[in-house]
N, C-alpha and C positions, 0 to 999 in steps of 0.2 A: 504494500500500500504506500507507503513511504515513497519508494522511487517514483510510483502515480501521480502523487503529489506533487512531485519536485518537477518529475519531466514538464507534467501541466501546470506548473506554475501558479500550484494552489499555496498561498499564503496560508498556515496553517499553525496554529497556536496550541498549546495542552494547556490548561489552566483548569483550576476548580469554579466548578459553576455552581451555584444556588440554586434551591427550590427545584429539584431535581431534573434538570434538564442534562442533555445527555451532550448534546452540542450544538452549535449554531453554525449555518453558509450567509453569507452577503457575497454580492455581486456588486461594486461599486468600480464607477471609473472607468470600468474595460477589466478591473482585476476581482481576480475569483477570494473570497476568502472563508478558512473555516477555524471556528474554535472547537475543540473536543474537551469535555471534561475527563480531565486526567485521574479523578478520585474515583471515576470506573477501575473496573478489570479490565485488562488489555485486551481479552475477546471480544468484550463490549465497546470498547474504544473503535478495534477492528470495524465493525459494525456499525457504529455511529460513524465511519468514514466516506465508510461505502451506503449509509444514508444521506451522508452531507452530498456526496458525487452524484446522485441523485437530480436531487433540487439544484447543483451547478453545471451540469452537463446536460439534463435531458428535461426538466421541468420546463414548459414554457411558460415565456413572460415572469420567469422568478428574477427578485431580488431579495429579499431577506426572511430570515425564516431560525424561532428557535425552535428545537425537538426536544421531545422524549422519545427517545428511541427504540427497537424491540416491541411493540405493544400489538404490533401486526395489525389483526380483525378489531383490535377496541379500542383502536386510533379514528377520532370521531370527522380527522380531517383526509378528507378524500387524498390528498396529495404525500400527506404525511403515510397513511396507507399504501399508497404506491411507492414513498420513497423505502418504507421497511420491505416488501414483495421485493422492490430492484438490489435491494443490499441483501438480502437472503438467497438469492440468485446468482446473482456477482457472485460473491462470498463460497457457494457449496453449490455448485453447477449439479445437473443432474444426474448425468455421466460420470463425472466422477464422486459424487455417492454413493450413487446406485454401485459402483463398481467396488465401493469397500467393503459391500454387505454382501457376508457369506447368501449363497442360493438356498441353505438351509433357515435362515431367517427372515427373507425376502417374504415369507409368506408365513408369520409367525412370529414369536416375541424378538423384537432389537434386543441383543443382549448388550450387559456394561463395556465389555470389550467394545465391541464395535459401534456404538454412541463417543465412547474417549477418543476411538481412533478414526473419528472423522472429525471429531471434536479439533482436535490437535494437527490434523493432516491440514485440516483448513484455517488454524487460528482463528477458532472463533468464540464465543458464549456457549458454553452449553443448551441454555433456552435458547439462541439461534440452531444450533444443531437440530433441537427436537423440531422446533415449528419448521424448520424444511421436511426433519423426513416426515414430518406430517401434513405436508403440503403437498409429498411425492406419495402420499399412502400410506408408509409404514408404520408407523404408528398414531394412539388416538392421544386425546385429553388426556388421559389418565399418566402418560409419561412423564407431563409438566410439574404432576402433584408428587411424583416418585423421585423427580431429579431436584426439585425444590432449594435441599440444604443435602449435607454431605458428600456432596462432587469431589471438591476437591483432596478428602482423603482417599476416596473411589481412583480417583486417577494415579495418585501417590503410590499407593495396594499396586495398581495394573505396570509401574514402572515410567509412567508419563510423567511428562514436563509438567509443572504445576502454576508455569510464571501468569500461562494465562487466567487465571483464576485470582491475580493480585494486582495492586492499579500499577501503574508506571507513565512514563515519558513525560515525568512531572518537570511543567514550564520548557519543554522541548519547542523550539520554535522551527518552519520548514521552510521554506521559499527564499523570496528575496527582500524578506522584509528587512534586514539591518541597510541593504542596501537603498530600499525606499527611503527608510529614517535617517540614515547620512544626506542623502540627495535635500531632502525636504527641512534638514538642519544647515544647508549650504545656502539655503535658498531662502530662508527667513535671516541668516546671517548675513546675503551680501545685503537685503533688501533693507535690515537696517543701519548699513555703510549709507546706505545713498538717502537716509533719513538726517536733514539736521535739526539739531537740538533750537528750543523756540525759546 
């Protein structure tokens, strides 16, 4: 996601955001920008990126816009709806989910194995995990109330990376913002050279 960012010249900020917002896109200028709240999990960060790319690449007529991300079906805003569908997509393509799931489970309980290692194959949330393969068939409601709370010892047990289960990229900044903020300190600097004092 990261190089995503950078190639497209998404100005991109981690920071802790309030009142549980997941992260925010603006459009201003000609330039694209997004905040992610850092006080996520990094699955969820994931997610909330590829919800931002959403509303900056394919929403039309978007300029700003804050989220709560993940909520899928009980997202009350039709767009915000389609940005979690486009980031669940993105994120855990069909093909290759479908491809990590033994042909014995395909048609039958998803076991913990094979939830962690798509989980982890695709850096994402757990709850993003399930609402795909539940969007691909595989499993129902009742997965979301079974994965709830102790995932991340579940993954630990199976030998998995655990990082994405804890927040990170606290105040990481991506693009070309130091270089905006020189440009625009240059430029208030000559402009008060050519100011004289009254």
């Amino acid at each position: 996601m990261r190089s995503f960012l950078l190639k497209k010249n998404v100005i991109s900020l981690f920071k802790p955001l309030s009142g549980g917002f997941s992260g925010m896109a603006m459009i201003a200028g000609g330039k694209k920008f997004m905040m992610v709240n850092h006080s996520h999990t990094l699955g969820k960060q994931h997610f909330t990126i590829a919800h931002e790319l959403y509303h900056l690449f394919v929403q039309e007529g978007f300029t700003s816009q804050k989220c709560v991300t993940g909520l899928f079906f009980k997202q009350n805003d039709q767009e915000e709806k389609k940005a979690d569908l486009f980031a669940a997509s993105l994120l855990l393509p069909e093909i290759g989910v479908t491809s990590l799931i033994p042909k014995e489970e395909r048609r039958g309980i998803i076991s913990d194995q094979t939830i962690f290692k798509i989980q982890q194959v695709y850096s994402v949330s757990v709850k993003a995990t399930i609402f795909r393969l539940k969007e691909l068939g595989f499993v129902d409601d009742s997965y979301f109330e079974k994965y709830k709370t102790g995932s991340t010892e579940k993954i630990r047990n199976l030998g998995y990376d655990t990082r994405l289960m804890y927040p990170g990229n606290q105040n990481l900044i991506l693009g070309d913002y130091a270089v905006l903020a020189k440009e625009l300190f240059n430029r208030i600097k000559s402009q008060s050279r050519n100011i004289s004092p009254t």
